[in-house]
C-alpha positions as a printed NumPy array, in Angstrom:
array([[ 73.074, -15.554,  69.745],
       [ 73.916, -15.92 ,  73.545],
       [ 77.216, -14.307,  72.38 ],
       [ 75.856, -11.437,  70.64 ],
       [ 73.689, -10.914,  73.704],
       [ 76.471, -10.984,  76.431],
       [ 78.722,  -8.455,  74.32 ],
       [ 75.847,  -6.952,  73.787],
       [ 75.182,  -6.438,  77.72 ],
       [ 79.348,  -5.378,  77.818],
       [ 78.779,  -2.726,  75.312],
       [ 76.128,  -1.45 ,  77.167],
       [ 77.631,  -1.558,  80.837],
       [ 80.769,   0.378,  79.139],
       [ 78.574,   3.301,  77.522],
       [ 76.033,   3.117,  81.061],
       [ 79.653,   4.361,  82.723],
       [ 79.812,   7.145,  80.288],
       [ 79.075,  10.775,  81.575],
       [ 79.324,  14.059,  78.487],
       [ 79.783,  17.244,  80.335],
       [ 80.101,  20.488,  78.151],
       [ 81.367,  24.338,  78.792],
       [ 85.07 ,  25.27 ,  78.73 ],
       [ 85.367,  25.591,  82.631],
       [ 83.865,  21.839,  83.667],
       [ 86.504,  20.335,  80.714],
       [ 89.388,  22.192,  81.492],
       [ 88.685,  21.057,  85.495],
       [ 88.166,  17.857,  84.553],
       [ 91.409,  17.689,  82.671],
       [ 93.096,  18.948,  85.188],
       [ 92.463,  15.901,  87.056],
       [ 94.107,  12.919,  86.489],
       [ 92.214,  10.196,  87.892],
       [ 89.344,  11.143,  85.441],
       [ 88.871,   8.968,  82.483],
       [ 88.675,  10.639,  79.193],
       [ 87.311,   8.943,  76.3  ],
       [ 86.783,  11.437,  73.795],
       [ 86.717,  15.709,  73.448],
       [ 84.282,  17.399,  70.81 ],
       [ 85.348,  20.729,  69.827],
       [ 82.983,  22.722,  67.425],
       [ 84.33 ,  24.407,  64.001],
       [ 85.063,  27.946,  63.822],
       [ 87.183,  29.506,  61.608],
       [ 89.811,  30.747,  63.673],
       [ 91.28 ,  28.564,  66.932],
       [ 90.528,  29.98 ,  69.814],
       [ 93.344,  30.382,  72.071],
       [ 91.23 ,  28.258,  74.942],
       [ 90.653,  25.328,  72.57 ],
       [ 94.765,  25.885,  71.546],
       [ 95.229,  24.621,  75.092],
       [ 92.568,  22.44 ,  75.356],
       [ 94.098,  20.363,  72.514],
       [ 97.546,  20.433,  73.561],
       [ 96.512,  19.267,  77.235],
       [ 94.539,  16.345,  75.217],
       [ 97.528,  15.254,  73.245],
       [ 99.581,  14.959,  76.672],
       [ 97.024,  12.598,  77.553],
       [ 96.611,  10.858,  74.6  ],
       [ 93.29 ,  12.23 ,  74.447],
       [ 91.36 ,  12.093,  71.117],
       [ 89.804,  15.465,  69.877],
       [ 87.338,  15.703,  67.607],
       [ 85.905,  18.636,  65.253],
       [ 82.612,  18.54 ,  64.504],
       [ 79.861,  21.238,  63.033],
       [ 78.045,  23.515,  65.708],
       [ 74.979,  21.32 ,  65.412],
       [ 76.678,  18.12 ,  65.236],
       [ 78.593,  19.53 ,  68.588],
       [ 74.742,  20.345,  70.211],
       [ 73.727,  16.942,  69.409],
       [ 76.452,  15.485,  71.623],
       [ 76.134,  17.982,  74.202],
       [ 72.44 ,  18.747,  73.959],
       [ 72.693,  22.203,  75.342],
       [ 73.783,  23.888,  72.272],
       [ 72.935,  27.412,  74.389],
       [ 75.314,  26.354,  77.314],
       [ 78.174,  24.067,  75.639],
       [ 80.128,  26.782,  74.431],
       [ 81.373,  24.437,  71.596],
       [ 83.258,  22.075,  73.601],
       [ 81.904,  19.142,  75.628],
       [ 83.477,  15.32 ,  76.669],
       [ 82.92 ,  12.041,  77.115],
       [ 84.171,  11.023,  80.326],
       [ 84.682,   7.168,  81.656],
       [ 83.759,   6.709,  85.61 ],
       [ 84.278,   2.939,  86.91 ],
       [ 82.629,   3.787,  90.013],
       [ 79.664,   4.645,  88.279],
       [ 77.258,   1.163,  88.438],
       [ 74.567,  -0.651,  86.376],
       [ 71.836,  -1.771,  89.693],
       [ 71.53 ,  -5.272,  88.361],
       [ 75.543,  -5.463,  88.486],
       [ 75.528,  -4.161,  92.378],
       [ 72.817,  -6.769,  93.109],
       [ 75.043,  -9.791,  92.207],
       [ 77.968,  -8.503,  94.336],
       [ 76.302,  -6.556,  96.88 ],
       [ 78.969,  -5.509,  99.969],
       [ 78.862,  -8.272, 102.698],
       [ 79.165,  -5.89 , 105.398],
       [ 76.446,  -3.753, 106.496],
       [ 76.182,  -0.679, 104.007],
       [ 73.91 ,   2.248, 103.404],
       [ 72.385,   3.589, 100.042],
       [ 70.659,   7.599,  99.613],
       [ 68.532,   6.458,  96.625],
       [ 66.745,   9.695,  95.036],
       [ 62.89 ,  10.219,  93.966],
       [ 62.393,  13.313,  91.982],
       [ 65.308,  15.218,  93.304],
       [ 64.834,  17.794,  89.911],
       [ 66.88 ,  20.987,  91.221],
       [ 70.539,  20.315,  89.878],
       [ 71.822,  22.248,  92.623],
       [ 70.667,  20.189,  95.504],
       [ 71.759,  16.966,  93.934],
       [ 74.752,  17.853,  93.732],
       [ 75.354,  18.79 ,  96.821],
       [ 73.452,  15.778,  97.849],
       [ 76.544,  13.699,  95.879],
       [ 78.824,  16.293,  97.913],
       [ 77.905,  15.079, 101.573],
       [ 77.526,  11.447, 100.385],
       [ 80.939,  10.949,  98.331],
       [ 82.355,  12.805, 101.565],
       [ 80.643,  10.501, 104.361],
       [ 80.811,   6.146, 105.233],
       [ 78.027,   5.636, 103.101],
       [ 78.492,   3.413, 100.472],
       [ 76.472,   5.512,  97.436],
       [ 73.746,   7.014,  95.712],
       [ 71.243,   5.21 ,  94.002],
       [ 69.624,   7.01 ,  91.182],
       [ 67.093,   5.93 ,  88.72 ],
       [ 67.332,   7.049,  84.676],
       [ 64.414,   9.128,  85.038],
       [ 62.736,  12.355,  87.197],
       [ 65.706,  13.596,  88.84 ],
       [ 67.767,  16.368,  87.4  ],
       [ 70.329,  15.079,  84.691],
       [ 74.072,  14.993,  85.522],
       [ 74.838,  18.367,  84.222],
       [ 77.786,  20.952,  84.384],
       [ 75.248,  22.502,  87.278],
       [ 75.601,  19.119,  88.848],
       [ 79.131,  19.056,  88.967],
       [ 79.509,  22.871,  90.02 ],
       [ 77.358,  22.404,  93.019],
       [ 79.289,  19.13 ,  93.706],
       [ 82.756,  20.952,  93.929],
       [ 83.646,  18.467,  91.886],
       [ 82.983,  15.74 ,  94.056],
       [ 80.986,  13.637,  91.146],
       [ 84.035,  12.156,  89.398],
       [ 84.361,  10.575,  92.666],
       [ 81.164,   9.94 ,  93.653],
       [ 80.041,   6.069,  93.842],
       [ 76.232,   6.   ,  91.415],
       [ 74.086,   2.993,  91.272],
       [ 71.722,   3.674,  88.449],
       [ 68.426,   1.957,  88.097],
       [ 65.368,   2.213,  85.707],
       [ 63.044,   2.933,  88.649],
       [ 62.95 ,   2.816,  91.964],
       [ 59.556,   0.782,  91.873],
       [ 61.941,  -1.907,  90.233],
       [ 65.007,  -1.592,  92.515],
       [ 63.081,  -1.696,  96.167],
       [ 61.899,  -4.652,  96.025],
       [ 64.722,  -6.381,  94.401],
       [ 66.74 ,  -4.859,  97.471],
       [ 63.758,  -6.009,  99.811],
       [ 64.68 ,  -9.342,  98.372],
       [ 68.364,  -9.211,  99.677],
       [ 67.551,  -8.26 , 103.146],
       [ 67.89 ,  -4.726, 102.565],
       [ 65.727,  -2.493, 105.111],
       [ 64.551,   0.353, 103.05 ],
       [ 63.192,   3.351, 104.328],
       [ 60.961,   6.528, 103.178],
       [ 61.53 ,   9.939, 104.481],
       [ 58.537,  11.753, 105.354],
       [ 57.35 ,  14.252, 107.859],
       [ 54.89 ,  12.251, 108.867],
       [ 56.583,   9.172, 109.387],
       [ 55.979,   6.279, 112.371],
       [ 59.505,   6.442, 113.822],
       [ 62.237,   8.817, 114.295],
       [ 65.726,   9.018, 112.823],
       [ 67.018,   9.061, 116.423],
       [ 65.029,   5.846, 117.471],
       [ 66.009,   3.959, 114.444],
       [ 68.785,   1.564, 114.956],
       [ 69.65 ,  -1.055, 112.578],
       [ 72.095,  -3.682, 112.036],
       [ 71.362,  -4.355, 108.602],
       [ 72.025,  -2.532, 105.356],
       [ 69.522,   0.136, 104.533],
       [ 67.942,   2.388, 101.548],
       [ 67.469,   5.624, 103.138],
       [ 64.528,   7.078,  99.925],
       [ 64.575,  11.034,  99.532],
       [ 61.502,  13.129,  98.035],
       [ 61.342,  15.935,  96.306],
       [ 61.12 ,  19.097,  99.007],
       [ 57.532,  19.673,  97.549],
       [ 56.097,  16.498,  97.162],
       [ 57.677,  14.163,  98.825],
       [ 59.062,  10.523,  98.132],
       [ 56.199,   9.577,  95.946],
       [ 53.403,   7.273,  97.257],
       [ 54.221,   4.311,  94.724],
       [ 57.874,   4.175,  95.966],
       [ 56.771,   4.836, 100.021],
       [ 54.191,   2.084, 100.031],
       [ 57.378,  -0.296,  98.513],
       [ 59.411,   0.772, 101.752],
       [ 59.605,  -1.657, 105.057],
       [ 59.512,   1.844, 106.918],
       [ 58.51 ,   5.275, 107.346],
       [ 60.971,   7.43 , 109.254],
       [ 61.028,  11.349, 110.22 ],
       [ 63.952,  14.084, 111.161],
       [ 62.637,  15.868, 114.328],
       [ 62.181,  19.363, 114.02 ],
       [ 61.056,  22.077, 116.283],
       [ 60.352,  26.222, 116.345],
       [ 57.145,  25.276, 113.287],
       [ 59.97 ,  24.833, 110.675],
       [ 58.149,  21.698, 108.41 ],
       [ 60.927,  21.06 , 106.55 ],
       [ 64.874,  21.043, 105.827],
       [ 66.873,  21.254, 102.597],
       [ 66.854,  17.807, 100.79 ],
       [ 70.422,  18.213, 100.427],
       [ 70.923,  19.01 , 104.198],
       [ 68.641,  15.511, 105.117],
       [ 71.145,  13.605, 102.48 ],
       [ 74.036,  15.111, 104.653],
       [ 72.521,  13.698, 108.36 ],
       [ 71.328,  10.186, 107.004],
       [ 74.998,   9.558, 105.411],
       [ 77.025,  10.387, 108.202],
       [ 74.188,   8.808, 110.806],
       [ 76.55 ,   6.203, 111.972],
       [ 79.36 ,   8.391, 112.546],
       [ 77.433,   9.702, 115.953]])
C-alpha cells in the first residue's frame, strides 16, 4: 500500500508538471524551441491534411515527438477550447514548474523572494506578471490551482514566451501555503493601498512572499489577515492605483536598487 501511494504521489508530481496549450501559432513556437519538453501533439481529423499540420508532423518526427489523431470533440476535450484550438493542441513537460509541498522540503538556503498571486483573473496581466518575474532575481511565482486566470495560449502571448521558462510553485490555496511558509521563517507580505509601511521603508534580510490582489478587489481579506505585514507602493498626482503587472515588475527587481 505505502508503495502504491508513493508512485502514486510520482505519477501525480509528473502530470502536476504538465501544461496543454492549443492554436497552431503557440505549437509551432513552442516547437521551435528546443529546451521545451514535448510529451505528446493532438491533431484533429479532417479529411484532407492541411499543409500546416504537414509541417507540424514532420517537425514532430525530428523530435521524436508522438502525434496523435483524434475526432474534433475528442481534440476539444483535451484542449477545452474547442472555439480557439484550431484542431491542434500539446502536452508540454516543464521541470521548473513545482508541486508547493515539494519546494517546502528543499526550500533555497539563501534569502529568496516569491510574487504569489490572489485572483489575478485577466490572462493578460499574468502573463506579463510571469514576464517581469522570469526576467528579474526573484526566485518565482507562486500560484494556487484556483481564481487566477488558467495558463492559456493568452498567457503565453502576453508572456512573450517567457512561461516555458518561468519558475511556478503551485499550491491548492494560498490560505494553505502562508502559513506553512510562516512556519519556515518566511516574512510574507500583502499589498494594499492602505498598508502600515512603505515599499521604500521595508528592508528585510529574510526571504519574503510579496501577495498580489486583484486590481479591483484587492488581495482578499482571508489571505491579508494570514500575512506578517501590510505594505504600500507610494503614489502621488490622486492616481490610487498601478497595473498589477507593473507592481509584480517593482517588487521582483526591489533588490536590484
Amino acid at each position: 500500500m505505502v508503495a502504491d501511494t508513493k508512485e502514486y504521489l510520482n505519477r501525480k508530481n509528473f502530470y502536476e508538471k504538465f501544461l496543454t496549450v492549443y492554436g497552431k501559432n503557440p505549437v509551432l513556437e513552442a516547437l521551435k524551441n528546443p529546451d521545451i519538453i514535448f510529451h505528446k501533439i493532438h491533431i484533429a481529423q479532417t479529411k484532407k491534411i492541411t499543409d500546416f499540420n504537414k509541417k507540424i508532423i514532420q517537425v514532430a518526427e525530428e523530435r521524436g515527438i508522438e502525434v496523435i489523431t483524434h475526432t474534433r470533440k475528442s481534440l476539444s476535450r483535451i484542449s477545452k477550447n474547442i472555439n480557439q484550438d484550431q484542431g491542434i493542441a500539446a502536452d508540454l513537460y516543464f521541470d521548473n514548474h513545482h508541486l508547493f509541498p515539494d519546494f517546502i522540503k528543499s526550500m533555497p538556503k539563501n534569502n529568496f523572494t516569491l510574487i504569489a498571486l490572489d485572483g489575478i483573473t485577466n490572462p493578460q496581466n499574468l502573463g506579463m506578471i510571469i514576464r517581469s518575474v522570469t526576467a528579474s532575481p526573484c526566485y518565482g511565482i507562486l500560484l494556487p490551482n484556483k481564481g487566477n486566470a488558467a495558463l492559456s495560449p493568452l498567457v503565453i502571448k502576453a508572456s512573450a514566451g517567457t512561461l516555458f521558462k518561468s519558475t511556478l510553485i503551485k499550491c491548492n490555496s494560498l490560505e494553505e501555503a502562508i502559513p506553512r511558509l510562516r512556519d519556515k521563517g518566511v516574512i510574507t507580505c500583502a499589498l494594499s493601498g492602505a498598508g502600515e509601511t512603505s515599499i521604500s521603508e521595508f528592508k528585510i534580510e529574510s526571504p519574503v512572499v510579496y501577495v498580489l490582489g486583484n486590481e479591483t478587489t484587492g488581495v482578499s481579506k482571508s489571505v491579508s489577515n494570514l500575512c506578517t505585514h501590510q505594505i504600500k507602493i507610494p503614489m502621488s498626482g490622486g492616481v490610487e492605483s498601478l497595473n498589477v503587472s507593473v507592481v509584480a515588475a517593482l517588487l521582483a527587481f526591489n533588490t536590484c536598487f
